[in-house]
C-alpha positions as CSV (number, residue, x, y, z in Angstrom):
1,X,83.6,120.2,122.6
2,X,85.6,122.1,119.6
3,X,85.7,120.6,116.5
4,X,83.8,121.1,112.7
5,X,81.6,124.0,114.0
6,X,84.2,126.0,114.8
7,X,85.8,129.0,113.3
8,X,88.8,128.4,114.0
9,X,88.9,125.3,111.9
10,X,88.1,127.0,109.0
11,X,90.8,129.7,109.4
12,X,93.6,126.8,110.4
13,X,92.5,123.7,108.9
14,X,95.7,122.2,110.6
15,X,93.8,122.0,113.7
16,X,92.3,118.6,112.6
17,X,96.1,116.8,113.2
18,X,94.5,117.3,117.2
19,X,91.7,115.5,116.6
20,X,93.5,112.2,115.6
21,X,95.9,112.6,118.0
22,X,98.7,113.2,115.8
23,X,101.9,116.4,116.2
24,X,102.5,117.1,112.3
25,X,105.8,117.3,111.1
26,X,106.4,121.5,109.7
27,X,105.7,119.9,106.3
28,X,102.1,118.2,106.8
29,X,101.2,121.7,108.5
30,X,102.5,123.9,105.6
31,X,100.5,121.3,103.0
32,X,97.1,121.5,105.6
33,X,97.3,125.3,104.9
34,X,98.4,125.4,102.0
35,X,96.0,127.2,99.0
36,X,97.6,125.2,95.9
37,X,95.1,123.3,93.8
38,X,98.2,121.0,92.2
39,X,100.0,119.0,94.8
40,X,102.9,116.6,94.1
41,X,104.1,114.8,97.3
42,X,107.7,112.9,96.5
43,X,108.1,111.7,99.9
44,X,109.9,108.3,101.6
45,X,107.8,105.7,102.9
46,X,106.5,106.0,106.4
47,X,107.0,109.8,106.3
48,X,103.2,110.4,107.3
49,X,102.0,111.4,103.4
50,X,99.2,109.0,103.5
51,X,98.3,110.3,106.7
52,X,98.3,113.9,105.7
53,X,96.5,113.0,102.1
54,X,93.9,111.4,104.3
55,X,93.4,114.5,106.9
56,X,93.3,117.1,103.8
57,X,90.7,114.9,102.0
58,X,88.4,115.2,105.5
59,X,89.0,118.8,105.9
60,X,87.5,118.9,101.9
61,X,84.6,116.8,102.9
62,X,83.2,118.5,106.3
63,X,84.3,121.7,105.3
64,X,82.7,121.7,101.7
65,X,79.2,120.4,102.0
66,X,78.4,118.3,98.8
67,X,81.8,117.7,98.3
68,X,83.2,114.6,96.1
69,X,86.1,113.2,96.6
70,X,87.9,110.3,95.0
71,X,91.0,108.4,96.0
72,X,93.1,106.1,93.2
73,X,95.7,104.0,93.4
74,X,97.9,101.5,91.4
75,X,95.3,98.7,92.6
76,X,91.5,98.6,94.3
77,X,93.4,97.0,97.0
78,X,95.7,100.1,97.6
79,X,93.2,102.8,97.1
80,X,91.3,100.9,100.0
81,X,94.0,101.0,102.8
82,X,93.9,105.0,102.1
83,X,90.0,104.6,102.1
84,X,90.6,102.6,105.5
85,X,93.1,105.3,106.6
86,X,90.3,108.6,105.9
87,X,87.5,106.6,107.5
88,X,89.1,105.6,110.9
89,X,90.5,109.1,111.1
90,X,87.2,110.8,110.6
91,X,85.6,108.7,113.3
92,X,87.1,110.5,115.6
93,X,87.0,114.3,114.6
94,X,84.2,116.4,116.9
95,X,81.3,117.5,115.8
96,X,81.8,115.9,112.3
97,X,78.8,115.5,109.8
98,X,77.0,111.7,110.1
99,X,77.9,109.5,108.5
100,X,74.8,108.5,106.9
101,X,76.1,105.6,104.5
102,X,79.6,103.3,104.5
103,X,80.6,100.5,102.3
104,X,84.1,99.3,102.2
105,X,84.7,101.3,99.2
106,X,82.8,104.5,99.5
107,X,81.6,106.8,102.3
108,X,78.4,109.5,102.3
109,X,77.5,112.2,105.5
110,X,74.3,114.0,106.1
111,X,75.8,117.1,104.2
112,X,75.9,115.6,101.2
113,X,79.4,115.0,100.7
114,X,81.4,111.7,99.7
115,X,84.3,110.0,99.5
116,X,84.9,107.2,96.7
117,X,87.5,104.7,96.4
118,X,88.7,103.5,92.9
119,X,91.6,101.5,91.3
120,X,93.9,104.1,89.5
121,X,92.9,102.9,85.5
122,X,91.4,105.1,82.9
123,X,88.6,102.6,82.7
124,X,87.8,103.7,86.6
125,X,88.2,107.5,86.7
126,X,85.3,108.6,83.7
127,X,81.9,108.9,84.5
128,X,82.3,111.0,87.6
129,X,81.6,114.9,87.3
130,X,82.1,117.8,90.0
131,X,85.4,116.6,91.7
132,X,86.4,118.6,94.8
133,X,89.5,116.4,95.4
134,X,91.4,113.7,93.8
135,X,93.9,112.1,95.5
136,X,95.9,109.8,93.5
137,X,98.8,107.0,95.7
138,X,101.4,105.8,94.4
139,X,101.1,107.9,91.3
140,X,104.3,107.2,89.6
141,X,103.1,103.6,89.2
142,X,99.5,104.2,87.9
143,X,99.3,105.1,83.9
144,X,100.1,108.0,82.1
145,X,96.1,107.8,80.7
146,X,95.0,107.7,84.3
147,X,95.7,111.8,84.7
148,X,94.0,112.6,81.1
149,X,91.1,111.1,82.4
150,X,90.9,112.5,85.6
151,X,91.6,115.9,85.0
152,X,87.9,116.3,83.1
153,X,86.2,115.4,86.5
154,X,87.2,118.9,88.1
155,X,86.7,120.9,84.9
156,X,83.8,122.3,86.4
157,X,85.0,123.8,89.8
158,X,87.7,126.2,90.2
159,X,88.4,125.3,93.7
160,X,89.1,121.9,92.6
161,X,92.2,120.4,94.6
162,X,94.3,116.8,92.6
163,X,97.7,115.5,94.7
164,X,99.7,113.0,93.7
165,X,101.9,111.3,96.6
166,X,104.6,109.1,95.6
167,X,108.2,107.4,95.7
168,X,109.5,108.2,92.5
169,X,109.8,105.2,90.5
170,X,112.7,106.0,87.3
171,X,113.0,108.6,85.1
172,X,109.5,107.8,83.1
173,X,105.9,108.6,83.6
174,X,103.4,111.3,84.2
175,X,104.7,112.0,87.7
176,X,108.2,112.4,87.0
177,X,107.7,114.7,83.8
178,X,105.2,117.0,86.2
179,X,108.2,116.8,89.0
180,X,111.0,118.1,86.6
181,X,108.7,120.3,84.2
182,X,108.0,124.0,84.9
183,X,104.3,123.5,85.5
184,X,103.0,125.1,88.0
185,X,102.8,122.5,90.7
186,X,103.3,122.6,94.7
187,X,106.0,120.1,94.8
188,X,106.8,118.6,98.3
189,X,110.3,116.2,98.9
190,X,110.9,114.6,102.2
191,X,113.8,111.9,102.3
192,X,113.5,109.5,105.1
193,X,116.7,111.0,106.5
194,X,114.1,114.0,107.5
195,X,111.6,112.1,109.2
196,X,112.2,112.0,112.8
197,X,110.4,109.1,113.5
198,X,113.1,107.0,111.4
199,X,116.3,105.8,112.9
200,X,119.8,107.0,111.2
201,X,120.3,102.9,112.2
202,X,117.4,101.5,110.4
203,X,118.4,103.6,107.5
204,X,122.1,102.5,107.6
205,X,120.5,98.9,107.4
206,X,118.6,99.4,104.7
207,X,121.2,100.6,102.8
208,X,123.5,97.5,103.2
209,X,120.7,95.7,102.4
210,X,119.2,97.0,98.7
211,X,122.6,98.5,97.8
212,X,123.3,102.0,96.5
213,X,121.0,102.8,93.8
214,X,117.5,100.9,95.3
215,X,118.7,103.1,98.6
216,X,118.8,106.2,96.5
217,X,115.3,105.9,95.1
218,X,112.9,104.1,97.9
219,X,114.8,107.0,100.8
220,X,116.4,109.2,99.1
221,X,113.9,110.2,96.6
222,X,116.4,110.4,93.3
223,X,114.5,109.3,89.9
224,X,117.0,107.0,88.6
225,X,117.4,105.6,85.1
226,X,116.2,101.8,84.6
227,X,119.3,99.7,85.5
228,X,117.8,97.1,82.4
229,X,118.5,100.0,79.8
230,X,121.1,100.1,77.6
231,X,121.2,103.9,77.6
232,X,120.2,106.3,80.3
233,X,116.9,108.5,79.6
234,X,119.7,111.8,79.5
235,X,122.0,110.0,76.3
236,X,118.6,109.1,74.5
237,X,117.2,112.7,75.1
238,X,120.5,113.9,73.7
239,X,119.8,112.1,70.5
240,X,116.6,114.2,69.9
241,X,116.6,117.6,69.0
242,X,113.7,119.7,70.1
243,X,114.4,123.2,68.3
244,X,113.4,121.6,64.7
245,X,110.4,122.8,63.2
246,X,107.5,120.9,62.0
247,X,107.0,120.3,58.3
248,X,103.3,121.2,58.0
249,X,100.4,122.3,60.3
Protein backbone atom coordinates (compact mmCIF):
# COMPACT_ATOMS: atom_id res chain seq x y z
CA UNK A 1 0.00 0.00 0.00
CA UNK A 2 1.51 3.61 -0.97
CA UNK A 3 1.33 6.14 1.42
CA UNK A 4 4.05 8.01 4.09
CA UNK A 5 7.05 5.76 2.96
CA UNK A 6 6.89 6.73 -0.26
CA UNK A 7 8.98 9.02 -2.37
CA UNK A 8 6.69 10.27 -4.23
CA UNK A 9 4.95 11.89 -1.36
CA UNK A 10 7.76 13.83 -0.53
CA UNK A 11 8.28 15.12 -4.08
CA UNK A 12 4.16 15.91 -4.44
CA UNK A 13 2.90 16.41 -1.06
CA UNK A 14 -0.49 16.86 -2.91
CA UNK A 15 -0.76 13.25 -3.05
CA UNK A 16 -2.28 13.17 0.50
CA UNK A 17 -5.88 14.82 -1.00
CA UNK A 18 -6.07 10.68 -2.30
CA UNK A 19 -5.74 9.44 0.90
CA UNK A 20 -8.92 11.20 2.33
CA UNK A 21 -10.74 10.71 -0.53
CA UNK A 22 -10.91 14.19 -1.62
CA UNK A 23 -10.25 15.88 -5.74
CA UNK A 24 -8.59 19.43 -4.70
CA UNK A 25 -9.76 22.34 -6.22
CA UNK A 26 -6.24 23.94 -8.57
CA UNK A 27 -5.96 26.21 -5.50
CA UNK A 28 -5.56 23.62 -2.52
CA UNK A 29 -2.99 21.84 -5.00
CA UNK A 30 -1.00 24.99 -5.79
CA UNK A 31 -1.01 25.79 -1.74
CA UNK A 32 -0.02 21.72 -0.98
CA UNK A 33 3.08 22.51 -3.17
CA UNK A 34 3.63 25.49 -2.54
CA UNK A 35 7.28 26.51 -0.71
CA UNK A 36 6.06 29.90 1.03
CA UNK A 37 6.62 30.01 4.79
CA UNK A 38 3.78 33.12 5.13
CA UNK A 39 0.38 32.04 3.95
CA UNK A 40 -2.75 34.24 4.08
CA UNK A 41 -5.92 32.31 2.99
CA UNK A 42 -8.98 35.03 2.34
CA UNK A 43 -11.31 32.50 1.23
CA UNK A 44 -15.51 32.10 1.41
CA UNK A 45 -16.90 29.67 3.76
CA UNK A 46 -17.23 26.19 2.71
CA UNK A 47 -14.49 26.66 -0.01
CA UNK A 48 -12.38 23.58 1.48
CA UNK A 49 -9.66 26.07 3.49
CA UNK A 50 -10.02 24.26 6.64
CA UNK A 51 -9.71 21.21 4.87
CA UNK A 52 -6.56 22.08 3.04
CA UNK A 53 -5.03 23.86 6.44
CA UNK A 54 -5.73 20.53 8.04
CA UNK A 55 -3.97 18.26 5.07
CA UNK A 56 -0.84 20.73 4.96
CA UNK A 57 -0.53 20.59 8.90
CA UNK A 58 -0.34 16.39 8.40
CA UNK A 59 1.96 16.54 5.55
CA UNK A 60 4.30 18.86 8.36
CA UNK A 61 3.80 16.27 11.03
CA UNK A 62 4.66 12.81 9.08
CA UNK A 63 6.89 14.36 6.95
CA UNK A 64 9.04 16.26 9.60
CA UNK A 65 9.70 13.85 12.48
CA UNK A 66 9.65 15.94 15.79
CA UNK A 67 7.54 18.36 14.32
CA UNK A 68 5.27 20.89 16.44
CA UNK A 69 2.43 22.12 15.30
CA UNK A 70 -0.18 24.36 16.84
CA UNK A 71 -3.61 25.34 15.60
CA UNK A 72 -5.51 28.76 17.12
CA UNK A 73 -8.52 30.12 16.72
CA UNK A 74 -10.92 32.92 17.96
CA UNK A 75 -12.14 30.40 20.71
CA UNK A 76 -10.91 26.73 22.28
CA UNK A 77 -14.01 25.59 20.83
CA UNK A 78 -13.07 26.63 17.23
CA UNK A 79 -9.47 25.64 17.24
CA UNK A 80 -11.04 22.12 18.22
CA UNK A 81 -13.31 21.42 15.16
CA UNK A 82 -9.89 22.12 13.08
CA UNK A 83 -8.22 19.78 15.70
CA UNK A 84 -11.28 17.33 14.94
CA UNK A 85 -10.84 17.98 11.22
CA UNK A 86 -6.57 17.02 11.18
CA UNK A 87 -7.29 14.03 13.44
CA UNK A 88 -10.09 12.18 11.42
CA UNK A 89 -8.18 12.94 8.23
CA UNK A 90 -4.94 11.44 9.39
CA UNK A 91 -6.71 8.24 10.48
CA UNK A 92 -6.91 7.36 7.35
CA UNK A 93 -3.54 8.23 5.53
CA UNK A 94 -1.24 4.76 4.74
CA UNK A 95 1.47 4.00 6.38
CA UNK A 96 1.27 7.03 8.75
CA UNK A 97 3.37 7.19 12.03
CA UNK A 98 1.27 5.82 15.35
CA UNK A 99 -0.39 7.51 17.03
CA UNK A 100 1.04 7.01 20.31
CA UNK A 101 -1.05 9.62 22.50
CA UNK A 102 -4.67 11.62 21.73
CA UNK A 103 -6.60 13.87 23.95
CA UNK A 104 -9.31 16.06 22.63
CA UNK A 105 -6.96 18.85 22.40
CA UNK A 106 -3.64 17.52 21.46
CA UNK A 107 -2.15 14.70 19.35
CA UNK A 108 1.56 12.82 19.61
CA UNK A 109 2.99 9.82 16.96
CA UNK A 110 5.86 7.46 17.49
CA UNK A 111 8.14 10.00 15.51
CA UNK A 112 8.03 12.47 17.89
CA UNK A 113 5.85 14.95 16.37
CA UNK A 114 2.68 16.83 17.65
CA UNK A 115 -0.10 18.64 17.04
CA UNK A 116 -1.68 21.12 19.76
CA UNK A 117 -4.84 22.82 19.89
CA UNK A 118 -5.15 26.31 21.58
CA UNK A 119 -7.59 29.33 21.83
CA UNK A 120 -6.16 32.24 19.66
CA UNK A 121 -5.14 34.77 22.98
CA UNK A 122 -1.75 36.07 23.74
CA UNK A 123 -2.15 34.43 27.09
CA UNK A 124 -2.28 30.82 25.04
CA UNK A 125 0.44 31.12 22.39
CA UNK A 126 3.86 31.82 24.90
CA UNK A 127 5.57 29.18 26.37
CA UNK A 128 5.98 27.04 23.36
CA UNK A 129 9.45 26.97 21.41
CA UNK A 130 10.45 25.25 18.04
CA UNK A 131 7.16 25.74 15.93
CA UNK A 132 7.17 23.88 12.57
CA UNK A 133 3.60 25.20 11.82
CA UNK A 134 1.10 27.55 13.07
CA UNK A 135 -2.05 27.59 11.75
CA UNK A 136 -4.14 30.36 12.94
CA UNK A 137 -8.63 30.18 11.83
CA UNK A 138 -10.43 32.77 11.64
CA UNK A 139 -7.61 35.14 12.01
CA UNK A 140 -9.23 38.40 11.31
CA UNK A 141 -11.22 37.92 14.49
CA UNK A 142 -8.40 36.78 16.97
CA UNK A 143 -6.17 39.97 18.38
CA UNK A 144 -3.70 41.91 16.92
CA UNK A 145 -1.24 40.66 20.21
CA UNK A 146 -2.05 37.11 19.21
CA UNK A 147 0.62 37.35 15.99
CA UNK A 148 3.37 39.26 18.26
CA UNK A 149 3.23 36.42 20.38
CA UNK A 150 3.31 33.76 18.12
CA UNK A 151 5.77 34.81 15.81
CA UNK A 152 8.77 34.10 18.73
CA UNK A 153 7.66 30.32 18.72
CA UNK A 154 9.38 29.74 15.11
CA UNK A 155 12.24 32.12 15.70
CA UNK A 156 14.40 29.20 15.87
CA UNK A 157 13.69 27.24 12.60
CA UNK A 158 14.01 28.61 9.17
CA UNK A 159 11.69 26.24 7.71
CA UNK A 160 9.09 27.38 9.92
CA UNK A 161 5.62 27.60 8.04
CA UNK A 162 2.42 30.36 9.93
CA UNK A 163 -1.10 30.63 7.73
CA UNK A 164 -3.70 32.51 8.48
CA UNK A 165 -7.20 31.43 6.84
CA UNK A 166 -10.02 33.80 7.05
CA UNK A 167 -13.19 35.75 5.83
CA UNK A 168 -12.16 39.17 6.08
CA UNK A 169 -13.93 40.90 8.77
CA UNK A 170 -13.63 45.17 8.01
CA UNK A 171 -10.98 47.15 7.20
CA UNK A 172 -9.10 46.73 10.81
CA UNK A 173 -6.76 44.21 12.33
CA UNK A 174 -3.63 42.33 11.80
CA UNK A 175 -4.98 40.33 8.96
CA UNK A 176 -6.27 42.97 6.89
CA UNK A 177 -3.08 45.27 7.22
CA UNK A 178 -0.83 41.97 6.25
CA UNK A 179 -3.59 41.50 3.13
CA UNK A 180 -3.14 45.10 1.71
CA UNK A 181 0.58 45.75 2.94
CA UNK A 182 3.63 44.89 0.69
CA UNK A 183 4.93 42.16 2.99
CA UNK A 184 6.00 39.49 1.57
CA UNK A 185 3.11 37.10 2.07
CA UNK A 186 1.48 34.16 -0.30
CA UNK A 187 -1.93 35.67 -0.34
CA UNK A 188 -4.72 33.24 -1.63
CA UNK A 189 -8.61 34.73 -2.50
CA UNK A 190 -11.34 32.39 -3.42
CA UNK A 191 -14.99 33.99 -3.59
CA UNK A 192 -17.66 31.49 -3.25
CA UNK A 193 -18.63 32.26 -6.79
CA UNK A 194 -15.34 30.04 -7.52
CA UNK A 195 -16.15 27.15 -5.66
CA UNK A 196 -17.76 24.60 -7.67
CA UNK A 197 -19.39 22.92 -5.06
CA UNK A 198 -21.63 26.14 -4.41
CA UNK A 199 -24.78 26.76 -6.36
CA UNK A 200 -25.01 30.24 -8.43
CA UNK A 201 -28.85 29.66 -6.64
CA UNK A 202 -27.82 29.24 -3.07
CA UNK A 203 -25.64 32.31 -3.69
CA UNK A 204 -28.49 34.35 -5.34
CA UNK A 205 -30.38 33.44 -1.97
CA UNK A 206 -28.08 34.52 0.22
CA UNK A 207 -27.77 37.67 -1.27
CA UNK A 208 -31.55 38.58 -0.84
CA UNK A 209 -31.16 37.53 2.34
CA UNK A 210 -28.04 39.62 4.21
CA UNK A 211 -28.38 42.35 1.61
CA UNK A 212 -25.56 43.97 -0.46
CA UNK A 213 -22.73 44.80 1.79
CA UNK A 214 -22.99 41.45 4.38
CA UNK A 215 -23.04 39.56 0.75
CA UNK A 216 -19.94 41.43 -0.25
CA UNK A 217 -17.87 40.41 2.75
CA UNK A 218 -19.00 36.74 3.99
CA UNK A 219 -18.76 35.58 -0.41
CA UNK A 220 -17.30 37.96 -1.89
CA UNK A 221 -14.31 38.57 0.15
CA UNK A 222 -14.30 42.67 0.03
CA UNK A 223 -12.98 44.26 3.59
CA UNK A 224 -15.56 46.75 4.11
CA UNK A 225 -15.64 49.74 6.48
CA UNK A 226 -17.77 49.34 9.73
CA UNK A 227 -21.38 50.38 8.76
CA UNK A 228 -21.50 51.87 12.74
CA UNK A 229 -18.68 54.48 11.83
CA UNK A 230 -19.23 57.78 11.16
CA UNK A 231 -16.28 57.96 8.66
CA UNK A 232 -14.87 55.30 6.57
CA UNK A 233 -11.20 53.93 7.49
CA UNK A 234 -10.02 55.84 3.74
CA UNK A 235 -11.48 59.68 5.03
CA UNK A 236 -9.74 59.11 8.53
CA UNK A 237 -6.47 57.92 6.85
CA UNK A 238 -6.81 60.98 4.76
CA UNK A 239 -6.69 63.04 7.87
CA UNK A 240 -3.13 61.80 8.72
CA UNK A 241 -0.17 62.53 7.05
CA UNK A 242 2.54 60.05 7.02
CA UNK A 243 5.58 62.00 5.25
CA UNK A 244 6.11 64.31 8.55
CA UNK A 245 9.15 63.75 10.34
CA UNK A 246 9.64 62.88 13.89
CA UNK A 247 10.70 65.54 16.41
CA UNK A 248 13.42 63.61 18.27
CA UNK A 249 14.98 60.07 18.13
Amino acid sequence: MSGFGDLSRSLDPALIFADVGLVPDTWQRDLLRSDAKRILLNIARQCGKSSCAALLAINTLFQQPGALVLLLSTSQKQSSELFRTLMGFAKQIPNAPAIINESALRAEWANGSRVLSLPGTERSARGFAGSSLVVIDEASRVPDELLAAIRPTMATRSDAKLIALSTPAGKRGWFYEAWISDELWHRVKVPASECPRISKEFLDEELRTLGALRFSEEYELQFVDDTTSVFSVAAIDRCFAHNVAPLWG
